[in-house]
MILUMTOR-971059 format. One line per 10 residues: number of its first residue (from 1); their letters; for each residue z, y, x of N, C-alpha, C, O, CB. Coordinates in Angstrom, 3 decimals. Glycine has a CB too. Example, Ala and Ser with C-alpha at 12.3 -4.5 7.8 and 13.67 -1.06 7.14 Angstrom:
1> as> 7.800/-5.690/13.190/7.800/-4.500/12.300/7.800/-3.300/13.200/8.465/-3.319/14.236/9.046/-4.473/11.308 ~ 7.080/-2.250/12.850/7.140/-1.060/13.670/7.870/0.030/12.900/8.039/1.138/13.409/5.725/-0.598/14.084
This chain:
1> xxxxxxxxxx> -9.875/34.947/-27.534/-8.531/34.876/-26.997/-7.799/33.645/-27.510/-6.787/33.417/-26.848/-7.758/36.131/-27.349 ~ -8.018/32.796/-28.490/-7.335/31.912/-29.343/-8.015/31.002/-28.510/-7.391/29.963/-28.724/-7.459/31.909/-30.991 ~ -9.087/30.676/-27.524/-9.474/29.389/-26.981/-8.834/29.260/-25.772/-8.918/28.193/-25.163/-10.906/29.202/-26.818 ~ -8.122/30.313/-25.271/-7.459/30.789/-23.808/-6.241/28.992/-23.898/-5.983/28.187/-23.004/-6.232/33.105/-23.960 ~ -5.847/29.020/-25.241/-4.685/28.024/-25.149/-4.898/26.643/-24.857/-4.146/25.802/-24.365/-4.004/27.995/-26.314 ~ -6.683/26.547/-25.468/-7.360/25.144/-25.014/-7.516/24.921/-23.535/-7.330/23.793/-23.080/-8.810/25.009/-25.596 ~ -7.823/25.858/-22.811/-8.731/25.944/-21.397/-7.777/24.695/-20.599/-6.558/24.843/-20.515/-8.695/27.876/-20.411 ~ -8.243/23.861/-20.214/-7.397/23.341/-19.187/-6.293/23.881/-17.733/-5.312/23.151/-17.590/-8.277/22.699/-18.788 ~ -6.376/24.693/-17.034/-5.555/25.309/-16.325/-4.460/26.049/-17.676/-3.594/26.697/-17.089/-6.471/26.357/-15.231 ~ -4.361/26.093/-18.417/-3.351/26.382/-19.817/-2.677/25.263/-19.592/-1.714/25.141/-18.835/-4.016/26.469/-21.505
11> xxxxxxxxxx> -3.154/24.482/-20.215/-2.215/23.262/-20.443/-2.032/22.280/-19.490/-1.436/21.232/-19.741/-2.588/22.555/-21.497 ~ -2.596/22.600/-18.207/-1.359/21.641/-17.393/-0.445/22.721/-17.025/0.425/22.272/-16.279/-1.868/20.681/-15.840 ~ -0.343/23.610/-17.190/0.837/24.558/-16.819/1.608/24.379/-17.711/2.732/24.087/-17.301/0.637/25.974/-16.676 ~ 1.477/24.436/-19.058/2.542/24.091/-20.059/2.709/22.812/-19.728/3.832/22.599/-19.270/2.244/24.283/-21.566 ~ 2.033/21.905/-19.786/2.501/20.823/-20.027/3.279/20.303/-18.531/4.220/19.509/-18.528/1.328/19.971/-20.624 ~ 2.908/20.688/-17.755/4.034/20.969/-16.319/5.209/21.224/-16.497/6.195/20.599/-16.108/3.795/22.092/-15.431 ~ 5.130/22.335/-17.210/6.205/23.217/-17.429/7.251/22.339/-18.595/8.473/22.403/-18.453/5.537/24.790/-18.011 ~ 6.716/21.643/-19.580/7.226/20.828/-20.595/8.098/19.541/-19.629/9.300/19.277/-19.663/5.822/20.258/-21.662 ~ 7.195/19.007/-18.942/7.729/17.660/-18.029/8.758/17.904/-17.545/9.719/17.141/-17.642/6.965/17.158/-16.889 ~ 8.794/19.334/-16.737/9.986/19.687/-15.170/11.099/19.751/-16.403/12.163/19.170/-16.187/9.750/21.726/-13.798
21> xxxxxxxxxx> 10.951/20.321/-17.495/11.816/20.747/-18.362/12.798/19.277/-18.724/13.988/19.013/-18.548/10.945/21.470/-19.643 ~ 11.764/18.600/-19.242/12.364/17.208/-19.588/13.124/16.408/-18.741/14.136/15.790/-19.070/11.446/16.400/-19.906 ~ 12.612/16.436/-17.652/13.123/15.958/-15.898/14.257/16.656/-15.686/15.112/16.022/-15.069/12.027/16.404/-14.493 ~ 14.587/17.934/-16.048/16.004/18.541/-15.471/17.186/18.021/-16.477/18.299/17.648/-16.106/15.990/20.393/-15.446 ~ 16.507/18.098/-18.422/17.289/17.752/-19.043/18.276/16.022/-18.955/19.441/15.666/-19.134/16.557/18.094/-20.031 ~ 17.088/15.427/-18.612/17.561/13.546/-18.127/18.360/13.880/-16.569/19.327/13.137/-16.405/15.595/12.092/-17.727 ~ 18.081/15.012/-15.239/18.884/14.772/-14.787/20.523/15.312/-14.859/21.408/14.984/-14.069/18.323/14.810/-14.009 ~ 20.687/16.396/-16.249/21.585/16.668/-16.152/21.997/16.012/-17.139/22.885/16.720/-17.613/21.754/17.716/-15.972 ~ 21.879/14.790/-17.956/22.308/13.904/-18.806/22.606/12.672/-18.146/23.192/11.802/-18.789/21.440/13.755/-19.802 ~ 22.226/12.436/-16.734/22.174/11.422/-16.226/23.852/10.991/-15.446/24.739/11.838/-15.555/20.904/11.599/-15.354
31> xxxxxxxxxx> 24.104/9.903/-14.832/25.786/10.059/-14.605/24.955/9.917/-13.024/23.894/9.380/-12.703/27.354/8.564/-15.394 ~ 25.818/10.543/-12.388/25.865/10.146/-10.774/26.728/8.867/-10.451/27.887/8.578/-10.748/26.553/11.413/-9.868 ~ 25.808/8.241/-9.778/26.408/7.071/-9.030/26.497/6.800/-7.792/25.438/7.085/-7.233/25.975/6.157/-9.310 ~ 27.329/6.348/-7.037/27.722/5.931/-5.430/26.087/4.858/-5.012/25.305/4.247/-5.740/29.732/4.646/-5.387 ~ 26.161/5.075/-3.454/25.034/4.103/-2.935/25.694/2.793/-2.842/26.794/2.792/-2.288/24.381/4.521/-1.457 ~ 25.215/1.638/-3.294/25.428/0.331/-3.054/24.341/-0.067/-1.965/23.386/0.683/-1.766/25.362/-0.484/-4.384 ~ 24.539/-1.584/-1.065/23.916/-2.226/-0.715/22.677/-2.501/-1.118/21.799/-2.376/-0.265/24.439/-2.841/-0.662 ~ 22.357/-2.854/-2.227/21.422/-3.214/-2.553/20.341/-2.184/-3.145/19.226/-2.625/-3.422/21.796/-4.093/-3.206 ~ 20.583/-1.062/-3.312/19.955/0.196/-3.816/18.194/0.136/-4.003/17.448/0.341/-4.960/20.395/1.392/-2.688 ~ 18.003/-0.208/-2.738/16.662/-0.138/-1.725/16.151/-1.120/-1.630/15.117/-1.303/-0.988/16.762/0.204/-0.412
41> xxxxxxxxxx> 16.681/-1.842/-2.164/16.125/-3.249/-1.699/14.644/-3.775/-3.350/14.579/-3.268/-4.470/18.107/-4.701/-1.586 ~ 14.114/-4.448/-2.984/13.181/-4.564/-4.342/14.070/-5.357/-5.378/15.156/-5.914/-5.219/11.613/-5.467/-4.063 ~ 13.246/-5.228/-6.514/14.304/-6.549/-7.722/13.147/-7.272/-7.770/11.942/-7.044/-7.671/15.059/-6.066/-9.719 ~ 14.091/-8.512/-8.010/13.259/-10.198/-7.983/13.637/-10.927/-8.813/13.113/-12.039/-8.882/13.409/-11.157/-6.794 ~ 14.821/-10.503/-9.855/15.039/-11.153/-11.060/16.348/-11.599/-10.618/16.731/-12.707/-10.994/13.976/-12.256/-11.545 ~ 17.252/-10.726/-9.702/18.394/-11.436/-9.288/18.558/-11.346/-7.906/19.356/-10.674/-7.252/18.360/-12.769/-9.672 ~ 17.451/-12.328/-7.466/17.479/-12.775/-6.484/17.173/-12.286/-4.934/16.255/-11.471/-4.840/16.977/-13.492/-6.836 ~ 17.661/-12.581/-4.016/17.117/-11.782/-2.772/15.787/-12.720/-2.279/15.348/-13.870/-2.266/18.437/-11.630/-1.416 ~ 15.445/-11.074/-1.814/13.647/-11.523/-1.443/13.528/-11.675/-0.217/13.576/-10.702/0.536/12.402/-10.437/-1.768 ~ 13.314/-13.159/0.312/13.214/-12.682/1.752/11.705/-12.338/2.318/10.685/-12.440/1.636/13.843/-13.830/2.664
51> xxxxxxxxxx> 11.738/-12.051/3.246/10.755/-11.599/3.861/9.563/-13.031/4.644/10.052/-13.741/5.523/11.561/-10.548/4.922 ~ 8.442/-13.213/4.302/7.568/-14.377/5.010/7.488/-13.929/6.220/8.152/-12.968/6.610/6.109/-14.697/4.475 ~ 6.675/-14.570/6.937/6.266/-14.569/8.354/5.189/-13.812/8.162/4.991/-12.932/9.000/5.991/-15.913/9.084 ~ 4.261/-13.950/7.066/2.525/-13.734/6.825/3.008/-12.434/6.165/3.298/-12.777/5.019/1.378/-15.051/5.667 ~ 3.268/-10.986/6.306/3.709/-10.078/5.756/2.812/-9.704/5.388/1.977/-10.114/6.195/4.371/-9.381/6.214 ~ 2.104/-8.906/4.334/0.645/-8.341/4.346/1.017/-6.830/4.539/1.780/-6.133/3.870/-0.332/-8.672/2.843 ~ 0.101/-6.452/5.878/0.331/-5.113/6.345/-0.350/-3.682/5.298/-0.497/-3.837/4.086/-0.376/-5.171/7.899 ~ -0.601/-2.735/5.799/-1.567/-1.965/4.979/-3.153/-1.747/5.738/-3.920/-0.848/5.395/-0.813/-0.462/4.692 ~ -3.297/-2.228/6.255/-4.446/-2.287/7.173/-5.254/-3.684/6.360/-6.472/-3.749/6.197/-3.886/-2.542/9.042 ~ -4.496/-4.487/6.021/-5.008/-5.952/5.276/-5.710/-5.413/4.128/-6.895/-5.523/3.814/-3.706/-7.113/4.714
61> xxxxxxxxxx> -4.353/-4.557/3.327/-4.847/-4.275/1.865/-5.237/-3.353/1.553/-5.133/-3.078/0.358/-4.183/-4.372/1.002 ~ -5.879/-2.413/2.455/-6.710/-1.351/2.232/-8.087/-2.032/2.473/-8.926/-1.907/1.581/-6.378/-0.085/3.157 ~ -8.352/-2.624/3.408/-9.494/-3.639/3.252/-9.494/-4.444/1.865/-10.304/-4.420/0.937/-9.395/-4.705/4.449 ~ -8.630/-4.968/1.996/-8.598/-5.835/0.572/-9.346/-5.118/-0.564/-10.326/-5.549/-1.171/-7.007/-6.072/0.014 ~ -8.538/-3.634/-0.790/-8.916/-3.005/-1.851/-10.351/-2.059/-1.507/-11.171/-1.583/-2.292/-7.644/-2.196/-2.321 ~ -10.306/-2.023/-0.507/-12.062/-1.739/-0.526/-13.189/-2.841/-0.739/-14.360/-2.687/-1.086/-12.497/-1.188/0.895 ~ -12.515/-3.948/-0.443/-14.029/-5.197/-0.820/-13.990/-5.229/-2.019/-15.058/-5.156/-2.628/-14.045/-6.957/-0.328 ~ -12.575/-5.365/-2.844/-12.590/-5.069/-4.923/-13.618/-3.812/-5.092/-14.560/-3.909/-5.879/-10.550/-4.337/-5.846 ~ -13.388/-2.550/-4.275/-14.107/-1.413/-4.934/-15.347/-1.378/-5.330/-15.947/-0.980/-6.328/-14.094/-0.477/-4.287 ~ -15.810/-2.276/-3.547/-17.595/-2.475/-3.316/-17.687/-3.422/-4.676/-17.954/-2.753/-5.674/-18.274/-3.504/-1.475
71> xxxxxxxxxx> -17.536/-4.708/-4.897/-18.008/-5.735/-5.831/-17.644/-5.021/-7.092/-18.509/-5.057/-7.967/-17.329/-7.248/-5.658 ~ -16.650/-4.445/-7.335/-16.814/-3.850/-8.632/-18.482/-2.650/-9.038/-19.458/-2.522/-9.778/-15.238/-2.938/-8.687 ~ -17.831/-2.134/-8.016/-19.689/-1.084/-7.635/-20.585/-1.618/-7.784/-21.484/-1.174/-8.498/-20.232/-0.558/-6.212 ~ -20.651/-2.710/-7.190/-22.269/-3.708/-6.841/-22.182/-3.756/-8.120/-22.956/-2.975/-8.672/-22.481/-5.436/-5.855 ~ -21.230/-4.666/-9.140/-21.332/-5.404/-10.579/-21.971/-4.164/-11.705/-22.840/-4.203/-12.576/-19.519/-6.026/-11.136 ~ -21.023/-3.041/-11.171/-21.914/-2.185/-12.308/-22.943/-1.667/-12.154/-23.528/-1.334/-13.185/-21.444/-1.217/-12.792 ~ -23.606/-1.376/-10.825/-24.847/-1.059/-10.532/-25.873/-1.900/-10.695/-26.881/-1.419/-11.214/-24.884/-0.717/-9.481 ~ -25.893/-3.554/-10.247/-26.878/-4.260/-10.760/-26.683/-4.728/-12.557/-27.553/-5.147/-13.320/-26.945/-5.497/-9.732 ~ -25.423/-4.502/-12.788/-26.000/-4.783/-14.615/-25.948/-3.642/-15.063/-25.341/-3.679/-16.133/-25.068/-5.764/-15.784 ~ -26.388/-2.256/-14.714/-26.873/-1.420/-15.223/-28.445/-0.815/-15.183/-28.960/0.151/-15.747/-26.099/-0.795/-14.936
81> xxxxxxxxxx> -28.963/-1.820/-14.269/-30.503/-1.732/-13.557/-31.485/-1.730/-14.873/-31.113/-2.665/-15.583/-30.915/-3.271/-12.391 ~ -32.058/-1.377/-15.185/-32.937/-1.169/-16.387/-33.998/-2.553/-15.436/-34.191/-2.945/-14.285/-33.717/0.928/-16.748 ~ -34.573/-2.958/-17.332/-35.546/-4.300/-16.915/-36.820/-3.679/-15.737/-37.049/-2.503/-15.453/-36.481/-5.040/-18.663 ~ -37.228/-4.423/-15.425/-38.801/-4.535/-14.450/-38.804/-4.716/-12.997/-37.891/-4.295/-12.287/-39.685/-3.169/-14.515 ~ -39.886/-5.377/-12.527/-39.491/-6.527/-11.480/-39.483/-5.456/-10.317/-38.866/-5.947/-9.371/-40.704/-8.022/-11.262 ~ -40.001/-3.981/-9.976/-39.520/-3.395/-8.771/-38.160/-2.908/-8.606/-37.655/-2.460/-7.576/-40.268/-2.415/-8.503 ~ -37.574/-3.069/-9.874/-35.971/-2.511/-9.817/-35.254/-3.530/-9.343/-34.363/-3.426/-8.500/-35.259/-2.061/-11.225 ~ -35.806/-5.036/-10.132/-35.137/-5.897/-9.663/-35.052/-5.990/-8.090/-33.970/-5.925/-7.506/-35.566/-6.927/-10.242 ~ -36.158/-6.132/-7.493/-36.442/-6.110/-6.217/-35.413/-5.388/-5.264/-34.791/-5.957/-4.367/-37.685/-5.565/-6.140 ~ -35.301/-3.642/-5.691/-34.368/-2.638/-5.832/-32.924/-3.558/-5.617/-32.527/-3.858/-4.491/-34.569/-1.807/-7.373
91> xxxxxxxxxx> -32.227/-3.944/-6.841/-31.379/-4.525/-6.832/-31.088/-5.732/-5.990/-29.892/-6.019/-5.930/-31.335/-4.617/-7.780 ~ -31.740/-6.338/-5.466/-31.666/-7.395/-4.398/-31.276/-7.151/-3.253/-30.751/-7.898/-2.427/-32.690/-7.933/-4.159 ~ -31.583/-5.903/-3.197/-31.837/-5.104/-1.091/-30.253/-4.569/-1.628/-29.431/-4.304/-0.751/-33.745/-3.076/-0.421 ~ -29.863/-4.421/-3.087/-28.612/-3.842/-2.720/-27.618/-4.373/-2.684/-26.589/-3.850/-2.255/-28.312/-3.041/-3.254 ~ -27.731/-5.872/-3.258/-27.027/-6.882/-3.688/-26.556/-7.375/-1.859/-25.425/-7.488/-1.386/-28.083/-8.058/-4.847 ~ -27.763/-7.558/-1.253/-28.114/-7.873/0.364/-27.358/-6.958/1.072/-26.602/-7.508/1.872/-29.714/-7.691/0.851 ~ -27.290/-5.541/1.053/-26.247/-4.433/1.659/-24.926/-5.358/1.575/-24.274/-5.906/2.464/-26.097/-2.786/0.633 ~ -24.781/-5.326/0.209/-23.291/-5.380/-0.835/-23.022/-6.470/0.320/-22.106/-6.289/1.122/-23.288/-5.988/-2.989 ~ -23.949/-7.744/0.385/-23.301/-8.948/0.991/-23.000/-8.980/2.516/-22.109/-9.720/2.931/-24.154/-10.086/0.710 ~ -23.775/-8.137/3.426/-22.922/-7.324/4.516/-21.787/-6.916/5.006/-21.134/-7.118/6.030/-23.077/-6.604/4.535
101> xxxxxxxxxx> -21.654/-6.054/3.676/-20.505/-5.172/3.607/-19.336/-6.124/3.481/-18.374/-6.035/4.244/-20.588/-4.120/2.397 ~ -19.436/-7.358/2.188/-17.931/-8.229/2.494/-18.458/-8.926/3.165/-17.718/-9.884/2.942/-17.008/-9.029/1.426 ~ -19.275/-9.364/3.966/-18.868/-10.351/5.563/-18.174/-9.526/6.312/-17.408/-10.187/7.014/-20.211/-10.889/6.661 ~ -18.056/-8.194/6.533/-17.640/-7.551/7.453/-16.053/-7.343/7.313/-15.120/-7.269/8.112/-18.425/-6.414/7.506 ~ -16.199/-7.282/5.870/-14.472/-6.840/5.420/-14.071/-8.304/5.205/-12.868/-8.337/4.948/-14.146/-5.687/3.704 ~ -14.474/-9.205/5.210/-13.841/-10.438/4.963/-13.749/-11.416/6.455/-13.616/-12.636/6.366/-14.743/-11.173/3.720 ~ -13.835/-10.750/7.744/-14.166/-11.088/8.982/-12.690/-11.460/9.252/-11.666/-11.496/8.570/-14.939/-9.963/9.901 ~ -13.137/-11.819/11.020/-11.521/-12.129/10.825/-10.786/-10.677/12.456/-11.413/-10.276/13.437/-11.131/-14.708/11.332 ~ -9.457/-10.370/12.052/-9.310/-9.343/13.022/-8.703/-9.842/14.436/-8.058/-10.866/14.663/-8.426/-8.267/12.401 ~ -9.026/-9.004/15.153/-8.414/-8.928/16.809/-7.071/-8.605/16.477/-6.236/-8.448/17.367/-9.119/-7.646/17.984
């Protein structure tokens, strides 16, 4: 019964329960303030941000961040390949996938 307090489903409930706690105390310590203009807008050190022409959509950088995922993958899979020349071999055909995969994500779109 004394390990019941370790179990994980335990302690994210407490510790849930600890956070919401902390979260109500900061918002009822907190002062209310009126909406300004600028609320919503990002910070830039001051300054207003305008907007480029070249916006990067989420369609860009979900690609984006899938070609990081693959090359990170590829990097740890081929320097984790144990020595000898059929693995290497192994590792080539995957290296060859890998290089597929960013021609495709690095293409250009309709």
């Amino acid at each position: 019964m004394g390990n019941l307090w370790y179990s994980p489903p335990v302690a994210v409930v407490f510790y849930s329960l600890v956070v919401f706690a902390i979260y109500q105390v900061g918002k009822w310590c907190s002062e209310v303030g009126g909406d300004s203009p600028g609320k919503h807008l990002p910070y830039t050190g001051g300054e207003l941000l305008e907007r480029s022409s070249g916006a990067f959509g989420y369609h860009a950088f979900f690609r984006l961040a899938l070609l990081f995922g693959i090359l990170h993958v590829a990097a740890l899979v081929v320097s984790t390949l144990p020595s000898g020349w059929q693995l290497h071999r192994m590792g080539l055909v995957y290296l060859a996938g890998v290089a597929v995969s960013v021609f495709v994500l690095t293409g250009q779109e309709d």
